[in-house]
C-alpha positions in Angstrom: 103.3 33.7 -10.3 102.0 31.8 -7.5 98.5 31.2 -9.2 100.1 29.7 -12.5 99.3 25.8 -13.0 101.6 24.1 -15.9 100.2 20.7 -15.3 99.4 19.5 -18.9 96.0 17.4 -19.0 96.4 13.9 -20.0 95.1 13.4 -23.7 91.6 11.8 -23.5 90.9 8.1 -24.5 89.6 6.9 -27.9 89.0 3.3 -27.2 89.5 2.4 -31.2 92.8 3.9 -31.2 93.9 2.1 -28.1 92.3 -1.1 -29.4 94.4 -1.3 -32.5 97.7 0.0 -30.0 97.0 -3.0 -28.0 96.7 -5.7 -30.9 100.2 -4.2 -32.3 101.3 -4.5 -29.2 100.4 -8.3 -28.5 101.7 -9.4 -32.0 104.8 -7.8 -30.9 104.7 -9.8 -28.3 104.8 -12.9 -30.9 100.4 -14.0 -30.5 98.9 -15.1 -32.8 95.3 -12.6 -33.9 92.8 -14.8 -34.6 89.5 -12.4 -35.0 89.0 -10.9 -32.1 91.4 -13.3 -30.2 95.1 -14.1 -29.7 96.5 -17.4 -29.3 99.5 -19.2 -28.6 100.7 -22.8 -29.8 97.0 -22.5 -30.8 95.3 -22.3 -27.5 93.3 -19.1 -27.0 94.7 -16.5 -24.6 92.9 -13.1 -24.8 90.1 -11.8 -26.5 89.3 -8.1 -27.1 86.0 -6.5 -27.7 85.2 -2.6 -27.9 82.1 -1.9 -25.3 80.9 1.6 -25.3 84.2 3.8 -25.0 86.3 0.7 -23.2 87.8 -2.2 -24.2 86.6 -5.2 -22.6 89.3 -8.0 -22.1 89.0 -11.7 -21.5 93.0 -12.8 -20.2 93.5 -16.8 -20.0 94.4 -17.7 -16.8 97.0 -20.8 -17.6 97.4 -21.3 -21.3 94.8 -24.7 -22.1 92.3 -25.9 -25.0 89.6 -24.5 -22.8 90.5 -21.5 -20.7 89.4 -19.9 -18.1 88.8 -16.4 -17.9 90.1 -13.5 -16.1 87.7 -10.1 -17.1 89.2 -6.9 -17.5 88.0 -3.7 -19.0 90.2 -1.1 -20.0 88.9 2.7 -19.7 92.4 4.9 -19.5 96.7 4.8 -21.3 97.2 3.5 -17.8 94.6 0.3 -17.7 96.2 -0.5 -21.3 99.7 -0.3 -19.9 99.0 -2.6 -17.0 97.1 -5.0 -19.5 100.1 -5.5 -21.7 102.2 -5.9 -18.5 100.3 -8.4 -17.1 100.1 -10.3 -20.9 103.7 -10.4 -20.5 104.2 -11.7 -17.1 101.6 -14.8 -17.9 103.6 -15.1 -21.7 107.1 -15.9 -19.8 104.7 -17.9 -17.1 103.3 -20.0 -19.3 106.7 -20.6 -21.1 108.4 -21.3 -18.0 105.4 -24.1 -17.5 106.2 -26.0 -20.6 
């Protein structure tokens, strides 16, 4: 049974699903949805919008009144796990700031 291949393909990506997994996701993580935003303490940290079978991500890079953007776009499971990651690591940043 040399010829045999088990791998199992990886289920395909429905950008609306994964957009509604990520906001449970951040208010897990204790933001704040505002529209299509998240905030903290009232400050705007990440903004979602659905782009043609992606998810196109704006991530605050230090948590201010008027922030400045980091651009991401998420196309796979794998792109959404690193964005919630990386949400994380700036969350304990930022609290580690104040």
């Amino acid at each position: 049974m040399a010829g045999d291949d088990f791998a199992i393909a990886p289920t395909p990506f429905e950008a609306g699903d994964a957009l509604l997994q990520l906001k449970r996701a951040l208010r897990d993580l204790k933001l704040a949805e505002r529209g299509a935003g998240f905030e903290v303490k009232g400050k705007a940290v990440l903004q979602l919008a659905l782009d043609e079978g992606s998810i196109a991500v704006k991530l605050a890079r230090r948590l201010s009144a008027t922030p400045e953007w980091d651009r991401q776009v998420v196309k796979s499971h794998a792109d959404q796990r690193k964005l919630i990651d990386e949400v994380k690591r700036r969350l304990e940043r930022w609290q580690r700031e104040d």
